[in-house]
DOKOLPA-845002 format. One line per field, with one value per residue (C-alpha): residue in three letters; chain; x, y, z. Coordinates in steps of 0.2 Angstrom, whole numbers, m for minus. Each point is the difference from the previous one (the first is absolute). Example, Ala and Ser with C-alpha at 12.3 -4.5 7.8 and 13.67 -1.06 7.14 Angstrom:
residues 2
type: ALA  SER
mol: A  A
px: 62  6
py: m22  17
pz: 39  m3
***
This chain:
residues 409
type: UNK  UNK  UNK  UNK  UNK  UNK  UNK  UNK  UNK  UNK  UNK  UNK  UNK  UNK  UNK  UNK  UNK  UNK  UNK  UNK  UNK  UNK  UNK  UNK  UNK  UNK  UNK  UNK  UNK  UNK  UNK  UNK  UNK  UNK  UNK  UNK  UNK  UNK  UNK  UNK  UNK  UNK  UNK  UNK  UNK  UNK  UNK  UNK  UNK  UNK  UNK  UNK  UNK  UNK  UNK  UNK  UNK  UNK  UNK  UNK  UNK  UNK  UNK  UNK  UNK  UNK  UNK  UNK  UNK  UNK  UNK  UNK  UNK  UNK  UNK  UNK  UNK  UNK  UNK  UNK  UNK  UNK  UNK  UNK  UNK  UNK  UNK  UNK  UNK  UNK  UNK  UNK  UNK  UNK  UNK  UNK  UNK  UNK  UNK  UNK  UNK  UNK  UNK  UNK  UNK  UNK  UNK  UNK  UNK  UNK  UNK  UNK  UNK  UNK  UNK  UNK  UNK  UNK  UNK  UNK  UNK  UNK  UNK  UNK  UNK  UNK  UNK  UNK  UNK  UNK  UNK  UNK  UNK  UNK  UNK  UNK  UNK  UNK  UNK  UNK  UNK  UNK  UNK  UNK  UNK  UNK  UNK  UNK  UNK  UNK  UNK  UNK  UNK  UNK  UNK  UNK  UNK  UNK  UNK  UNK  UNK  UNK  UNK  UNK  UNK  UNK  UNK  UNK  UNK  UNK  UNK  UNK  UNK  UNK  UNK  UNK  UNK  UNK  UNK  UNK  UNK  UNK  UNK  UNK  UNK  UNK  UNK  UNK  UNK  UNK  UNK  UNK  UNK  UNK  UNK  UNK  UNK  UNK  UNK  UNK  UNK  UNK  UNK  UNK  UNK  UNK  UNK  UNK  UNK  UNK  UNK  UNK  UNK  UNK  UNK  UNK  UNK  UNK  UNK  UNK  UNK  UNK  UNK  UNK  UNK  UNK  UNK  UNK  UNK  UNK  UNK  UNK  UNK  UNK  UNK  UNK  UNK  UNK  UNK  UNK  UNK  UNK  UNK  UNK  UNK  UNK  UNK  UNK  UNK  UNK  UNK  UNK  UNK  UNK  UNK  UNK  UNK  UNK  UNK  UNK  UNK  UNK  UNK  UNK  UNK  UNK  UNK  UNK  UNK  UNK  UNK  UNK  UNK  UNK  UNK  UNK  UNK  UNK  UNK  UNK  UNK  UNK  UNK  UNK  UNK  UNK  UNK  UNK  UNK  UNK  UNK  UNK  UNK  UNK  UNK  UNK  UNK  UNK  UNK  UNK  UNK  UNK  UNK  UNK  UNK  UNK  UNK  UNK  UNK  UNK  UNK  UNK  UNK  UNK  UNK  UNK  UNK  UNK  UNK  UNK  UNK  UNK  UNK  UNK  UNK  UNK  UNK  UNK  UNK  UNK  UNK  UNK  UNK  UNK  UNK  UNK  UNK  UNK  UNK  UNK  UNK  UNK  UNK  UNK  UNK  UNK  UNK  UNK  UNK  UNK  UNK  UNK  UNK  UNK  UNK  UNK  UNK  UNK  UNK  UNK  UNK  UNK  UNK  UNK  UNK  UNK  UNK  UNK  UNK  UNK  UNK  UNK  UNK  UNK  UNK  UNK  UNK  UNK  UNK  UNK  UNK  UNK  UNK  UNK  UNK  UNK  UNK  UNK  UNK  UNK  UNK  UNK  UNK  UNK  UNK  UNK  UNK  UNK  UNK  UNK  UNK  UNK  UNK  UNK  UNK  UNK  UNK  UNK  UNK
mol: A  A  A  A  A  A  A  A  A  A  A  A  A  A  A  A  A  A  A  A  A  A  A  A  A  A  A  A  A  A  A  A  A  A  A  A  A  A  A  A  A  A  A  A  A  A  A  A  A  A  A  A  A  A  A  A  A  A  A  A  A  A  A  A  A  A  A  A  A  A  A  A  A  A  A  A  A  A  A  A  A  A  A  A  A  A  A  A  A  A  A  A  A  A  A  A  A  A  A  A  A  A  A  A  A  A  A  A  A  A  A  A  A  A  A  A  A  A  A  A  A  A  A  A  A  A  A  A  A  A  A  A  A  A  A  A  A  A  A  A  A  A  A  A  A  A  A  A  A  A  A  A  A  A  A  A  A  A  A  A  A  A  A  A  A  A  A  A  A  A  A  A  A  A  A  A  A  A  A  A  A  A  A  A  A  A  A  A  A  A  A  A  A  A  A  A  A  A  A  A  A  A  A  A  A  A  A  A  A  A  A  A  A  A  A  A  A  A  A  A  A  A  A  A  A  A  A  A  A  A  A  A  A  A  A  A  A  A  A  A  A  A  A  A  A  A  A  A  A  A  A  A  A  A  A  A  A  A  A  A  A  A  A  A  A  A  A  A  A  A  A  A  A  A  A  A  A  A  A  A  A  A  A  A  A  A  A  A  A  A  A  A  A  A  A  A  A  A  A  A  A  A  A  A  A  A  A  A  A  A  A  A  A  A  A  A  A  A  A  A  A  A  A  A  A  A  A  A  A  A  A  A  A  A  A  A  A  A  A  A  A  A  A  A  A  A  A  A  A  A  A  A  A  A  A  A  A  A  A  A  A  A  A  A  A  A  A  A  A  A  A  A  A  A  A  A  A  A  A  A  A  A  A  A  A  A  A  A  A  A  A  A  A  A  A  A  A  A  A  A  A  A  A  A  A  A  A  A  A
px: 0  5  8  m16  m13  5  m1  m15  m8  6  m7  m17  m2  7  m19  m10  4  0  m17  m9  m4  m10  7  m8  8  20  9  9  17  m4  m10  14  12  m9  m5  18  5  m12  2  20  m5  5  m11  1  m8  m15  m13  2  3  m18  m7  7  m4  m18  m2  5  m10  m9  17  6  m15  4  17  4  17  m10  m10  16  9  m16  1  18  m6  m17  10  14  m14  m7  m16  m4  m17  4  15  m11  m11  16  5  m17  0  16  m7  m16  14  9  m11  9  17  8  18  7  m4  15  m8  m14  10  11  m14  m11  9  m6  m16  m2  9  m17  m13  7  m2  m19  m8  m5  8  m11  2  17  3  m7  9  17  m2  m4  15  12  m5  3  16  6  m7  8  17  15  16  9  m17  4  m6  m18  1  4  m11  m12  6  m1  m19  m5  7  m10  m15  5  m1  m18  m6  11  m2  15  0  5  16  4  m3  14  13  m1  2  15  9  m1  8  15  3  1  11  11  11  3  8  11  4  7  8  11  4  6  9  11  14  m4  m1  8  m3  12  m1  1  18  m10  m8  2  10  m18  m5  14  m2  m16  3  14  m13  m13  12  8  m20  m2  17  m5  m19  7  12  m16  m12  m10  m9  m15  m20  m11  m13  m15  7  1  m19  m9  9  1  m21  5  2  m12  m14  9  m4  m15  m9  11  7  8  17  1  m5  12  14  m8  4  18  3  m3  7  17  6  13  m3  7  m2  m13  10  16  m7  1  m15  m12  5  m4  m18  m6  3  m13  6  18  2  18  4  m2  15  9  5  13  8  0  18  m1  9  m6  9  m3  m13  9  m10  5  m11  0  m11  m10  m8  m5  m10  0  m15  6  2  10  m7  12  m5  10  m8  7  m1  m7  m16  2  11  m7  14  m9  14  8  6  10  19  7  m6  20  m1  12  10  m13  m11  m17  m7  m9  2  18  m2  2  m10  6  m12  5  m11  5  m12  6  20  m6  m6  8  0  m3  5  m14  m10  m9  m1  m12  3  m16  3  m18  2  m16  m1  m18  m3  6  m7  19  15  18  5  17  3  16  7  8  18  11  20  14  16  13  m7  m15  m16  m1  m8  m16  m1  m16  m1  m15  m13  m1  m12
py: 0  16  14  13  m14  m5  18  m1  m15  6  18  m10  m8  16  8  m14  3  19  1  m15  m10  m13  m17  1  15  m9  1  m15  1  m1  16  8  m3  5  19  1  m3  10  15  1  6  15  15  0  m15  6  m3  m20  0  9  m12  m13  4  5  m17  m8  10  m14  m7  13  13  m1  1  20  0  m6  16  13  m8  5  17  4  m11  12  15  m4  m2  15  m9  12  m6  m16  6  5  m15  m11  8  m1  m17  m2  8  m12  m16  10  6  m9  6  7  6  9  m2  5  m7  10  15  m6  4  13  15  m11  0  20  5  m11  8  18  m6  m6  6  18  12  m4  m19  0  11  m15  m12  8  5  m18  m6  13  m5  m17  1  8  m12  m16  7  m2  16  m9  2  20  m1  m7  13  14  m6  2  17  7  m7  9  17  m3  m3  19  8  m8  3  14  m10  2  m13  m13  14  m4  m16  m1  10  m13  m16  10  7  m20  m6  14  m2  m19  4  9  m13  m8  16  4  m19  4  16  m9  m14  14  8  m14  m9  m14  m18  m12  m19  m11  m17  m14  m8  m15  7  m11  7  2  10  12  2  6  9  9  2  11  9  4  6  11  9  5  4  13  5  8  1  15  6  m10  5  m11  3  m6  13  14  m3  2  14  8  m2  3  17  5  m8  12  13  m2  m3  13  m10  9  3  m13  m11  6  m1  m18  m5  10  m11  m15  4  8  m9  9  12  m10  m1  m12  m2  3  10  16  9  m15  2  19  m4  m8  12  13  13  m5  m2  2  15  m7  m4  11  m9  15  m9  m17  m4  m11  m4  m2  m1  m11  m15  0  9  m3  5  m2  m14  9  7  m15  m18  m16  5  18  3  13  10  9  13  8  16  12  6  m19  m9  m5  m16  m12  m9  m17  m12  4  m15  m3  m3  2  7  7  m1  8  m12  1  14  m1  15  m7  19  m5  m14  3  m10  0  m3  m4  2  m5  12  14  m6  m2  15  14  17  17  19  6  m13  m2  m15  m2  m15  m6  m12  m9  m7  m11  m5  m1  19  16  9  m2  5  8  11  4  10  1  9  m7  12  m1  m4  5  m12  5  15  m11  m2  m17  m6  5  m1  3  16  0  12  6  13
pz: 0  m6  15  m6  0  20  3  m9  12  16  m4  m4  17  7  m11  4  20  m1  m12  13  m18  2  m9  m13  m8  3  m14  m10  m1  m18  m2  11  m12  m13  10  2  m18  m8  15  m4  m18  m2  m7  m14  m1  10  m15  1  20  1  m13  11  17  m5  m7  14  13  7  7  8  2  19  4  1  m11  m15  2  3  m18  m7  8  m10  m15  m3  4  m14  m12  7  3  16  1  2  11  15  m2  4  15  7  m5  13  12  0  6  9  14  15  m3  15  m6  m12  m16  m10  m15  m1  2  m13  m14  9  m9  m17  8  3  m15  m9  11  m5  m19  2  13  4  14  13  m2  m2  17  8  m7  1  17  5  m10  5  19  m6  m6  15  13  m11  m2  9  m1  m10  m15  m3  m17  4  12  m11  m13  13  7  m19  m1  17  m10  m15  11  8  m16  m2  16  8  17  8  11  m18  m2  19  m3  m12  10  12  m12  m8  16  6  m14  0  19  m4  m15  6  6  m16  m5  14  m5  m19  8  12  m13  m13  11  8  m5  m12  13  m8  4  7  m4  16  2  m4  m16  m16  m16  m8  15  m1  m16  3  12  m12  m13  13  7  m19  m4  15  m5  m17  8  12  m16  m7  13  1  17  3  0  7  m12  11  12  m14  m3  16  6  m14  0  19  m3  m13  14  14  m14  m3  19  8  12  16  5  12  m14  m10  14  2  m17  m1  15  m8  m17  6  15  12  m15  m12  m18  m8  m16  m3  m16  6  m13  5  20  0  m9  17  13  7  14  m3  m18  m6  m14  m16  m8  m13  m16  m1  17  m6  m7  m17  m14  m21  m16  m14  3  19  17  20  10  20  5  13  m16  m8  6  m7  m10  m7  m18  m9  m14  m11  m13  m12  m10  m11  m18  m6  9  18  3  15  7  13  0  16  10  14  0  18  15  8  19  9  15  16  m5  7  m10  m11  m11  m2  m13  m15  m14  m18  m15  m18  m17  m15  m10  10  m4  m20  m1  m9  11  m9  7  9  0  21  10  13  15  7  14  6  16  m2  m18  3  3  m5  18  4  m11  m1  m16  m7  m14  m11  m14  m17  m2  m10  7  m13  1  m11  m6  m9  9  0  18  10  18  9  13  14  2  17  7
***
């Protein structure tokens, strides 16, 4: 028997006892094989798993996690009709549960993303507020995305209703989740900052231990070589929604001395980034940093850069304009990350990044460059700009170089 089918039987008798079936409604080992199979399709398959599981209804129409598949299955085929009708259909075997049920949460937001397709804003207020409620009492911390799913809904049902308590409601699932998060971050921060640990192998390792062991410790090398610092992007998401909530409700200083508390221990920085660090502060928020104080380096397809301006999800965006159309220059990646002996200031390394297009390319007098460096790829609200001039540089009386001179303000 298959690993996935034994998970499959004991999670059956695990149903049958939760759920209080009576006999008659066990399930063959047979017919659990066959849920399995035709569960682990994946979606894109979702047009035969329907017409499978429909036909086969009379099997499995009471055991609950026939129902859920049916839930994601109607939703991928944007059936939302048929959506709700599936989860109601769970909920008619599962009456008797008494834990959480992860599960249901799972698909829930399928099941209000379909009720805000179908049904018309009163009924959907209903049923999303049931769900939200839902997802929030059957999730553990670890289930942050269920629970900003769920925070995000509670917004949508503020902008329909302007009830506040929905918009308090979601402050609260959202400050939970970054108090909890937090950690993970401080985590990645002391990791990137301390000296690679290498493993030693035992005295009584084999040669093929060792030269595993070689192998990691090899890999972690030329990781840290190129290593950027870190952003834990469930972090980055709730407190950057964090602060838009803090925004919008008003909250007090004590609330916001709350937060700073948690987000800046001993006063510390939450990342090492510095641009993203100042964006979560209230009362004590940093001075924005000055491109014009931030030393770095460009010439032909070739930028470094201090890494406390960059994560390990920036991207750098050069354009060069002048008497031609615009030139867009995207290819920058990573060559080495230069850290000075013991330096624990994260401001001091200095990354370098290469581009082939940008080393092809064929400079012109006066043409201007422009350096955009995008902490988060994923938004803009966050950026450094550098600018640079094309000149000209004569070498034996013939102008026959170019170097690029920095615009300061």
């Amino acid at each position: 028997m298959h690993d996935s089918t034994k998970k499959a039987l004991t999670y059956m008798l695990n149903m049958v006892r939760d759920y209080d079936f009576d006999g008659d409604y066990a399930l063959s080992e047979e017919a659990i094989e066959d849920f399995v199979k035709w569960s682990e399709k994946p979606d894109s398959q979702f047009v035969s798993k329907i017409e499978w599981f429909q036909s086969h209804e009379d099997t499995y129409r009471n055991f609950g996690s026939y129902w859920l598949e049916l839930v994601k299955d109607y939703y991928n085929s944007e059936d939302y009709t048929k959506c709700l009708e599936a989860v109601h259909r769970y909920e008619s075997v599962s009456t008797r549960i008494y834990r959480k049920d992860i599960d249901k949460a799972n698909v829930l937001p399928m099941v209000i993303a379909s009720a805000k397709e179908i049904l018309d804003d009163s009924e959907y207020i209903k049923i999303a507020e049931q769900y939200c409620r839902e997802i929030c009492d059957n999730t553990k911390d670890s289930d942050w995305s269920l629970r900003y799913f769920a925070a995000q809904a509670y917004m949508e049902l503020y902008s329909l209703t302007e009830d506040e308590t929905y918009l308090n409601n979601a402050y609260e699932i959202i400050f939970n989740n970054v108090n909890v998060l937090v950690d993970e971050q401080r985590a990645l921060n002391t990791a990137y900052m301390e000296e690679i640990r290498e493993i030693k192998p035992d005295k009584n390792a084999s040669k093929r231990e060792k030269k595993e062991i070689k192998e990691y410790n090899k890999v972690l090398k030329e990781e840290r070589e190129t290593a950027l610092p870190p952003v834990s992007e469930a972090l980055y998401l709730n407190v950057d929604l964090l602060f838009v909530l803090a925004e919008e409700i008003g909250i007090s200083e004590e609330e916001q001395s709350r937060i700073e508390t948690i987000l800046h221990e001993n006063g510390d920085n939450l990342f090492l980034t510095q641009i993203l660090d100042n964006k979560f502060w209230f009362e004590n928020k940093p001075e924005n940093i000055s491109a014009d104080e931030i030393k770095i380096s460009f010439e032909e397809g070739k930028l470094t850069i201090p890494a406390a301006c960059v994560t390990d999800r920036s991207k750098i965006y050069v354009t060069i304009s002048g008497a031609q159309q615009d030139r867009q220059i995207y290819d920058w990646s990573v060559t080495n990350v230069k850290r000075p002996e013991k330096s624990k200031d994260c401001s001091k390394f200095l990354v370098s990044y290469e581009s082939k297009t940008g080393k092809d390319y064929k400079y012109q007098d006066g043409e201007n460059v422009t350096i955009e460096v995008i902490p988060i790829a994923e938004t803009f609200d966050e950026k450094i700009i550098f600018k640079y001039n094309v000149k000209p540089v004569k070498k034996l009386y013939v102008w026959d170089k170019i170097e690029f001179e920095r615009e300061t303000e």
